[in-house]
Backbone atoms as SQL, in Angstrom:
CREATE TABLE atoms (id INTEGER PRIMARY KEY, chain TEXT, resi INTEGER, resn TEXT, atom TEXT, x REAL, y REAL, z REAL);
INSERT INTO atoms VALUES
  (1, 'A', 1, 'UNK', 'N', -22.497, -53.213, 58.279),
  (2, 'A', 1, 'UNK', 'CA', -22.527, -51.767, 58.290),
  (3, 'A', 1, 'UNK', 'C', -23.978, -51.317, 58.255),
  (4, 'A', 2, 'UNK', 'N', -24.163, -50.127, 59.388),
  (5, 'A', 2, 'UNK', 'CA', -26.003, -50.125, 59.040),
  (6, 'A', 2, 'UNK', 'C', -26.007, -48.944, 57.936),
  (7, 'A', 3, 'UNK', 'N', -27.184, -48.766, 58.172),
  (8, 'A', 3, 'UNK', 'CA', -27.613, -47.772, 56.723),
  (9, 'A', 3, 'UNK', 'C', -28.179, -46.331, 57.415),
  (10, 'A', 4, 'UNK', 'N', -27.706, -45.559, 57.378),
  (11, 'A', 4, 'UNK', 'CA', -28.330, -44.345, 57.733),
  (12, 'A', 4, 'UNK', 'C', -29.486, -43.840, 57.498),
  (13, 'A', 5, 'UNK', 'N', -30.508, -43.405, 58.230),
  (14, 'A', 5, 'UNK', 'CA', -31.626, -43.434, 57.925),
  (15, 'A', 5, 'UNK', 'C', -32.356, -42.292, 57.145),
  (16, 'A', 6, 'UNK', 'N', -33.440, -42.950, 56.184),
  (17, 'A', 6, 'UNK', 'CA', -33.297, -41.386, 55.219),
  (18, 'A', 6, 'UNK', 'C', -34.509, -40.654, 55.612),
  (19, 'A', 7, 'UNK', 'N', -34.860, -39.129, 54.838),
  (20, 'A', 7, 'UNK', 'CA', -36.020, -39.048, 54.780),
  (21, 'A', 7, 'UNK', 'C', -36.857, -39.913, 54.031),
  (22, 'A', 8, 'UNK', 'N', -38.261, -39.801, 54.337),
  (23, 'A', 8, 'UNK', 'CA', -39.371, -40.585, 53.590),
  (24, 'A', 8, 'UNK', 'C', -39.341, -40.037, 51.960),
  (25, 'A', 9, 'UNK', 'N', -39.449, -40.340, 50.946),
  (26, 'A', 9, 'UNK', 'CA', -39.560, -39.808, 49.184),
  (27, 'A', 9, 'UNK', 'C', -40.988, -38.976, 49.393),
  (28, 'A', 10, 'UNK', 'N', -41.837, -38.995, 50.036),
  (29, 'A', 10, 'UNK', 'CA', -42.594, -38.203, 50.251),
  (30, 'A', 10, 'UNK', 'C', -42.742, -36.676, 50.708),
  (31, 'A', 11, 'UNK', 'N', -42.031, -36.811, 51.858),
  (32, 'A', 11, 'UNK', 'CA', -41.284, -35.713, 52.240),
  (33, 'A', 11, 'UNK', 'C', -40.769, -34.871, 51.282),
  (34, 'A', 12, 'UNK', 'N', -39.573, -35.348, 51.210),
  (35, 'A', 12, 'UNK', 'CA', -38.783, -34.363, 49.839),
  (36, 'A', 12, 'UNK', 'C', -39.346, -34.184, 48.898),
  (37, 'A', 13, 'UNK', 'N', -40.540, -34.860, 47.902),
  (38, 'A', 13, 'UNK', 'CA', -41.155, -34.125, 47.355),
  (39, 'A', 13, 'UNK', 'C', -41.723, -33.305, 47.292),
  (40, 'A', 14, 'UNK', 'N', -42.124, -32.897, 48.712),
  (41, 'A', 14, 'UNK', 'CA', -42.812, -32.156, 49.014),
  (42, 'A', 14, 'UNK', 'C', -42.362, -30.719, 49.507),
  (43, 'A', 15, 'UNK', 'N', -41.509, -30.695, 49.757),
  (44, 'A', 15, 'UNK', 'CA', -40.558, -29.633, 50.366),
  (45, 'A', 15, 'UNK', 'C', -40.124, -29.319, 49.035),
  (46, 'A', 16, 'UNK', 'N', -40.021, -29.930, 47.971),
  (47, 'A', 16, 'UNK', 'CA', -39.245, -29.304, 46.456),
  (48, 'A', 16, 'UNK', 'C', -40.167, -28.903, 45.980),
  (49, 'A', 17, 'UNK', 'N', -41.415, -29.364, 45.998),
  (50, 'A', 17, 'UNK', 'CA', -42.612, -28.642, 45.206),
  (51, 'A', 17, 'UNK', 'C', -43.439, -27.163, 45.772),
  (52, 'A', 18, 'UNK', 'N', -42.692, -27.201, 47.503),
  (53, 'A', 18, 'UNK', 'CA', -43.039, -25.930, 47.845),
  (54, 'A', 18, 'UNK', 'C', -41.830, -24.944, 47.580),
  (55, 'A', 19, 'UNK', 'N', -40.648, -25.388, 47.446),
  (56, 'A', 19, 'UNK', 'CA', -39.774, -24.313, 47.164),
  (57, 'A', 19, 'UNK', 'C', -40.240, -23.508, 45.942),
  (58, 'A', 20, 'UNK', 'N', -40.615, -25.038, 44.512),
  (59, 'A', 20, 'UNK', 'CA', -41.299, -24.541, 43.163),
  (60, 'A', 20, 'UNK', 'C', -41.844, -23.474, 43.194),
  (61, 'A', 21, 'UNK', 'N', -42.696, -23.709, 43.745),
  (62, 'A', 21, 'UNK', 'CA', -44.183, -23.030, 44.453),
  (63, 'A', 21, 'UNK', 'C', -43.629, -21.736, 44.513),
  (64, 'A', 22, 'UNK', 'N', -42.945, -21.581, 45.495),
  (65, 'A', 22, 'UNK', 'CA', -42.553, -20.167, 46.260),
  (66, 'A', 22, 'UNK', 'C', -41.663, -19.433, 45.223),
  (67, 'A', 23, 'UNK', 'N', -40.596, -20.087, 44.733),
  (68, 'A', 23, 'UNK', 'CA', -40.089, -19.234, 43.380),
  (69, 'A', 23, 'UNK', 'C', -41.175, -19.084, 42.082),
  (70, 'A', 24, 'UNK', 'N', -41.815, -19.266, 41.582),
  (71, 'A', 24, 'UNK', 'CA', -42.670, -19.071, 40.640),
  (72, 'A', 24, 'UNK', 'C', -43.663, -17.959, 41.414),
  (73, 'A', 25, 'UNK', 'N', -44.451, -18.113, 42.439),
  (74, 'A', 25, 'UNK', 'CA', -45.178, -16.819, 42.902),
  (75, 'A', 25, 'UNK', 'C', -44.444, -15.475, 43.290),
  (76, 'A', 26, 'UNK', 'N', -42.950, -15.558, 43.355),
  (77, 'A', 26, 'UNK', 'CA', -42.794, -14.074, 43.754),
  (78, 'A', 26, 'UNK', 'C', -42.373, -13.481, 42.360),
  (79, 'A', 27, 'UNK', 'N', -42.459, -12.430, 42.033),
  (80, 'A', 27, 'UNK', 'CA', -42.321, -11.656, 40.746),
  (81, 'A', 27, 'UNK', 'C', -41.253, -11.679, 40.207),
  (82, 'A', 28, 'UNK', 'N', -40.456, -11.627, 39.662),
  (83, 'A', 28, 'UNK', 'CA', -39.338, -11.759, 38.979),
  (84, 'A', 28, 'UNK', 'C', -39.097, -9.588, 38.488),
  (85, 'A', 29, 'UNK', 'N', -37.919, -9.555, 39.486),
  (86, 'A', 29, 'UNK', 'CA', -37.803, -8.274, 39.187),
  (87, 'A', 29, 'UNK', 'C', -36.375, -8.272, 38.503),
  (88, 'A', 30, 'UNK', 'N', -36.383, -7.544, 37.729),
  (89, 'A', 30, 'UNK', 'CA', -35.033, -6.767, 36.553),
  (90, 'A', 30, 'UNK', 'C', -34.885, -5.444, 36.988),
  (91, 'A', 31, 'UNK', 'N', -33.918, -4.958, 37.218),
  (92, 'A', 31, 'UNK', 'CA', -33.789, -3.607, 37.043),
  (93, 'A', 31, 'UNK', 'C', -33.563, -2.980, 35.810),
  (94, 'A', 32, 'UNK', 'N', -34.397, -2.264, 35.950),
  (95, 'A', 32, 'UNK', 'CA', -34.331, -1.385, 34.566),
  (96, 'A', 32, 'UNK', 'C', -32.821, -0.132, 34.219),
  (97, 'A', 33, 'UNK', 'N', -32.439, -0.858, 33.166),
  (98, 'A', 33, 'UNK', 'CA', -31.427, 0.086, 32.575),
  (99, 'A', 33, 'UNK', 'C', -31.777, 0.399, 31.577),
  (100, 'A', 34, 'UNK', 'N', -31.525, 2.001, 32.068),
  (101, 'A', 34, 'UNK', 'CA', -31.653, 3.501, 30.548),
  (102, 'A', 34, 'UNK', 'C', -30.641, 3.847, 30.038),
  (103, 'A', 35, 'UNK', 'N', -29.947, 3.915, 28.990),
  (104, 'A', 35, 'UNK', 'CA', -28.612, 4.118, 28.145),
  (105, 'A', 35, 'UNK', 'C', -28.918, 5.596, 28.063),
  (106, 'A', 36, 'UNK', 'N', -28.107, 6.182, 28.563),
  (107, 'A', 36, 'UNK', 'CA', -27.884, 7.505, 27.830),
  (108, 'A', 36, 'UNK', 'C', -28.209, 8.050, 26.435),
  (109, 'A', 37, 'UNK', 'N', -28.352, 9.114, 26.240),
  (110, 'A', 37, 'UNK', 'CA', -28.450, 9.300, 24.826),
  (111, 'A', 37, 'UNK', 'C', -27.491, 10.376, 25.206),
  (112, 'A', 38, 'UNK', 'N', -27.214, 10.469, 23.439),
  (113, 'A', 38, 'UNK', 'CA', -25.734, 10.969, 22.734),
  (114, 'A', 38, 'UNK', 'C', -26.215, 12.285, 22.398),
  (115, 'A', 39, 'UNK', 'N', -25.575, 13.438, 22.660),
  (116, 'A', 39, 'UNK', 'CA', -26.106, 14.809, 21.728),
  (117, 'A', 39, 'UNK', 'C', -25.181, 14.726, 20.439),
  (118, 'A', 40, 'UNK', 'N', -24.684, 13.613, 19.969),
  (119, 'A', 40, 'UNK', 'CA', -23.750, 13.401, 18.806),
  (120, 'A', 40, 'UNK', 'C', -24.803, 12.525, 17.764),
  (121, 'A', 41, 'UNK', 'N', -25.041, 12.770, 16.684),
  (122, 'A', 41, 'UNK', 'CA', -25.446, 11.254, 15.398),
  (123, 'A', 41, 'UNK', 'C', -24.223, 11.385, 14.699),
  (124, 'A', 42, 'UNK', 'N', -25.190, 10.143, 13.632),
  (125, 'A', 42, 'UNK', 'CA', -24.078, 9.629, 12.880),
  (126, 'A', 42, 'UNK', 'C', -23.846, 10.653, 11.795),
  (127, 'A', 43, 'UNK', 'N', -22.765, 10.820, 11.002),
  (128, 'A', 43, 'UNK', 'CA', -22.258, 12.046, 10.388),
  (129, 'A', 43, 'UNK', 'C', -21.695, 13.392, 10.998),
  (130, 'A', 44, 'UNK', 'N', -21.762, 13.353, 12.237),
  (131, 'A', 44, 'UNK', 'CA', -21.181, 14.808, 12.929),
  (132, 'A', 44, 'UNK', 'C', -19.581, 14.377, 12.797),
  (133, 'A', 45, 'UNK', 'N', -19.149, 15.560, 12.780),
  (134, 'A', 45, 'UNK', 'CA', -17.567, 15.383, 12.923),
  (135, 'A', 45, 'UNK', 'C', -16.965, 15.918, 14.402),
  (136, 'A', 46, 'UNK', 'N', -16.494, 15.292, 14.644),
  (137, 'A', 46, 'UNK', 'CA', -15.442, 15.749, 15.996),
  (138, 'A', 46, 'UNK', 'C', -14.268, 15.810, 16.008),
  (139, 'A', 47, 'UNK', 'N', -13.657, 15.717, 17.046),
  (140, 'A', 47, 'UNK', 'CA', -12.247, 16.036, 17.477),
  (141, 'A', 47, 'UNK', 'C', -11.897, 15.409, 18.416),
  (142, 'A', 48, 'UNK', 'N', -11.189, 14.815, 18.788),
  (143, 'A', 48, 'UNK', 'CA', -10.414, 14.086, 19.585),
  (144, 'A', 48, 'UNK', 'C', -8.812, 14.271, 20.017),
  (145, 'A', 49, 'UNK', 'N', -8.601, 14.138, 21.101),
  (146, 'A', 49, 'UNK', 'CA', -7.021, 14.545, 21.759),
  (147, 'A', 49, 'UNK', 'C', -5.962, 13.870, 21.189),
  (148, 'A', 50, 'UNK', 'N', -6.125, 12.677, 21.497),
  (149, 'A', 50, 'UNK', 'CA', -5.500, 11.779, 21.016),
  (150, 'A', 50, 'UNK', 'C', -5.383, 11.231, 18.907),
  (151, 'A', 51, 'UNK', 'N', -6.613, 11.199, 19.142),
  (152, 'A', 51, 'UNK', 'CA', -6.999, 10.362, 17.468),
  (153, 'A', 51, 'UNK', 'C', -7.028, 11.813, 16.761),
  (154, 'A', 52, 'UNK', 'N', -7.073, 12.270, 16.842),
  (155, 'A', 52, 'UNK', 'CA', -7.669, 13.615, 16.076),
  (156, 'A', 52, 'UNK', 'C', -8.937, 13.900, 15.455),
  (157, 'A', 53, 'UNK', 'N', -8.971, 14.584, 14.025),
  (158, 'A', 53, 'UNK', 'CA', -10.538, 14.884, 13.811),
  (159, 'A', 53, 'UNK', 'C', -11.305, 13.036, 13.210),
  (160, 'A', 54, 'UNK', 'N', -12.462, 13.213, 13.120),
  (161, 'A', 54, 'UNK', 'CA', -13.077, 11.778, 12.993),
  (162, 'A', 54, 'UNK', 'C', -14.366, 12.042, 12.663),
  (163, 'A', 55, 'UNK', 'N', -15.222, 10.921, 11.742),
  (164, 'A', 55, 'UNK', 'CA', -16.466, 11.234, 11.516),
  (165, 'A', 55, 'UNK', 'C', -17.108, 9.895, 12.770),
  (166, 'A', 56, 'UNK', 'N', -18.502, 10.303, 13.497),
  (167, 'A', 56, 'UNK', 'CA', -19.503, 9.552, 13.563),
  (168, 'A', 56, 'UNK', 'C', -19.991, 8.584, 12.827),
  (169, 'A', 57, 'UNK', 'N', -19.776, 7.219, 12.964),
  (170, 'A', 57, 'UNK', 'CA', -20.333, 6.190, 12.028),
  (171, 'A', 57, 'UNK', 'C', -21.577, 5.724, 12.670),
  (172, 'A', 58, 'UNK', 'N', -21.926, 5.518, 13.979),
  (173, 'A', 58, 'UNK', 'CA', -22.833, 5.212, 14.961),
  (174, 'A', 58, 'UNK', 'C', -22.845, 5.587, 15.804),
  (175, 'A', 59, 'UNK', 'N', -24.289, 5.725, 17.155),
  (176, 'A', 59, 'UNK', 'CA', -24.221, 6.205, 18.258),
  (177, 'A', 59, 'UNK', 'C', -24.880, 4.756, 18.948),
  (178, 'A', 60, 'UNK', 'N', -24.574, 4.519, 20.099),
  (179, 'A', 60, 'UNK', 'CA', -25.323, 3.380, 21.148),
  (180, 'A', 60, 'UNK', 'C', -25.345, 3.883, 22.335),
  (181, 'A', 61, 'UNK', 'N', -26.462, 4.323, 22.651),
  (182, 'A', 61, 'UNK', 'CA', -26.406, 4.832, 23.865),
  (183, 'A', 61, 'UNK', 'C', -25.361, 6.272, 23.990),
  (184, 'A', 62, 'UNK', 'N', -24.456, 6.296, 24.808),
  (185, 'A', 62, 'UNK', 'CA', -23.591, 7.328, 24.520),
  (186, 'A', 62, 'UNK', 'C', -22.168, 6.902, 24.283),
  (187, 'A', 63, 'UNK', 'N', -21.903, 5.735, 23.390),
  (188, 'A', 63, 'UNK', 'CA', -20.786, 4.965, 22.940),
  (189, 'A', 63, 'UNK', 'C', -21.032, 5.587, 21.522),
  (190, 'A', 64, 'UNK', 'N', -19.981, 6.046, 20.886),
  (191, 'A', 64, 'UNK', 'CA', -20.083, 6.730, 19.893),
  (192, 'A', 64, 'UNK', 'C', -18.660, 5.666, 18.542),
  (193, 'A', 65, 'UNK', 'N', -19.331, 5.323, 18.064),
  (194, 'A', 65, 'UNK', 'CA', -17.961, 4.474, 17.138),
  (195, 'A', 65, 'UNK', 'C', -18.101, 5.932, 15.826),
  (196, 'A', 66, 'UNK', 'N', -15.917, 5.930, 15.728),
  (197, 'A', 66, 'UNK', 'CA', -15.882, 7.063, 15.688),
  (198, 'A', 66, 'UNK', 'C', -14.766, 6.306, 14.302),
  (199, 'A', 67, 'UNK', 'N', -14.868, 7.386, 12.882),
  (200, 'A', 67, 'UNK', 'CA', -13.775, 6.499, 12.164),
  (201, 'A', 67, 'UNK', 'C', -12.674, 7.822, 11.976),
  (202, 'A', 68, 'UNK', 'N', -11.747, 7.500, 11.617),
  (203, 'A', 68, 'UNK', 'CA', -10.577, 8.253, 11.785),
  (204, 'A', 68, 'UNK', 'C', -9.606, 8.260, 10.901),
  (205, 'A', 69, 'UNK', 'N', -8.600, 9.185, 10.597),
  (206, 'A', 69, 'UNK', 'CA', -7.914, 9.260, 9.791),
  (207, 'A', 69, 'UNK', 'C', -6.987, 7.630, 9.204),
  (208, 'A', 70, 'UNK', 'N', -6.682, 7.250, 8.275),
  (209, 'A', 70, 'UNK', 'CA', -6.503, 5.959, 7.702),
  (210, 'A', 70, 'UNK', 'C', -7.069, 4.677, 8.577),
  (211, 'A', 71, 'UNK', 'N', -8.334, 4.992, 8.399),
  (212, 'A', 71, 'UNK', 'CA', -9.144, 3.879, 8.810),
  (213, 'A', 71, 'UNK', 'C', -8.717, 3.037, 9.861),
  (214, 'A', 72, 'UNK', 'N', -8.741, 4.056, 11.102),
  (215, 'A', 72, 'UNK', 'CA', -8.875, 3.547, 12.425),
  (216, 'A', 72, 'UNK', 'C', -9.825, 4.175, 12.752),
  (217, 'A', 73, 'UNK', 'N', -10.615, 2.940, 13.284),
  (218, 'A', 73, 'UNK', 'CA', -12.090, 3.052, 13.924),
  (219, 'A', 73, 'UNK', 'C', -11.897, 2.762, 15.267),
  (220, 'A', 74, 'UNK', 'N', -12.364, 3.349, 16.167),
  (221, 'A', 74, 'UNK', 'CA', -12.915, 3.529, 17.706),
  (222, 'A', 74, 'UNK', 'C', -14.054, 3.739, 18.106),
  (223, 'A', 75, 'UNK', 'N', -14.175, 2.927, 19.398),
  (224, 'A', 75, 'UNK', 'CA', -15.522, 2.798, 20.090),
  (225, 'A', 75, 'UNK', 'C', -15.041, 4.098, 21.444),
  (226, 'A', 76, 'UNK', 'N', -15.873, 5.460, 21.427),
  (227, 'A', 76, 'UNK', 'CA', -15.512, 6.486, 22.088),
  (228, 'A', 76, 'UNK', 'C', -16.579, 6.879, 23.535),
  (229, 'A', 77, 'UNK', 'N', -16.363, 7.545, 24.423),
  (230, 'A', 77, 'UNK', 'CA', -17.651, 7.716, 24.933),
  (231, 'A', 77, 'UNK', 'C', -17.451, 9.253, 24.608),
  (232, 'A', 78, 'UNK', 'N', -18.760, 9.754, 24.875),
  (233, 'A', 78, 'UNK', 'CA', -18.979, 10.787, 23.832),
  (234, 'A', 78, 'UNK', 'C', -18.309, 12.170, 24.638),
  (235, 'A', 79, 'UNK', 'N', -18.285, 11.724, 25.750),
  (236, 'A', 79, 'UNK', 'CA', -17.419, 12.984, 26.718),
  (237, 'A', 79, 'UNK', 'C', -16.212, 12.973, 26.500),
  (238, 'A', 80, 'UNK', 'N', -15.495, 12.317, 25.250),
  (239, 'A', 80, 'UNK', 'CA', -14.333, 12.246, 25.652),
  (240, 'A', 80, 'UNK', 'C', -14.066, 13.395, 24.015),
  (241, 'A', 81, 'UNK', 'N', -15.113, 13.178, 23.274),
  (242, 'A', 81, 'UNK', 'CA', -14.597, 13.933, 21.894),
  (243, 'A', 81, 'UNK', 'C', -15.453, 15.721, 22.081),
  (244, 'A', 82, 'UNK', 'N', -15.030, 16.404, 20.908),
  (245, 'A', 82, 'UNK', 'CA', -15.734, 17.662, 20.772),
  (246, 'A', 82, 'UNK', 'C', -15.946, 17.970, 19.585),
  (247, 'A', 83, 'UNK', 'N', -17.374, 18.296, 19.442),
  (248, 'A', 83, 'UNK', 'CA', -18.342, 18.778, 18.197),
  (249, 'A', 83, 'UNK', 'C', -17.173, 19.459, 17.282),
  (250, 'A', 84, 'UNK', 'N', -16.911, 19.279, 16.024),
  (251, 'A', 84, 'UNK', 'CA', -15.887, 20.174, 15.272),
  (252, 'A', 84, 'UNK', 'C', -16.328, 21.221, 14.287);
């Protein structure tokens, strides 16, 4: 059976050390994400449709964790409640 013929180990090193190469020189871009901010803090009271009235325990961004009558807590977005 013959043997198929390969590249040279030279070669391919060389072609991997320019790929290296080429990913390390181009910049590494992230897009930048801005979280909303909340016109709600912690301690405001609201209202809700469903849950009813509730205090503000935290704000993240505009995720508002909201605690509620016999201690059911919810993670809310803030458009969904109203200032009480």
């Amino acid at each position: 059976m013959a043997k198929k013929p390969t590249k040279p180990r030279a070669v391919a090193l060389e072609s991997t050390e320019r790929r290296k190469a080429t990913k390390r020189d181009t910049p590494a871009t992230t897009p930048v994400t801005t979280h909303p901010t909340s016109k709600f803090t912690d301690g405001d009271r609201v209202s809700h449709p469903m849950f009813g009235d509730g205090t503000v325990t935290a704000v993240n961004g505009n995720t508002l964790t909201i605690s509620f009558a016999e201690s059911v807590v919810k993670q809310i977005i803030d458009g969904y409640v109203n200032r009480k």
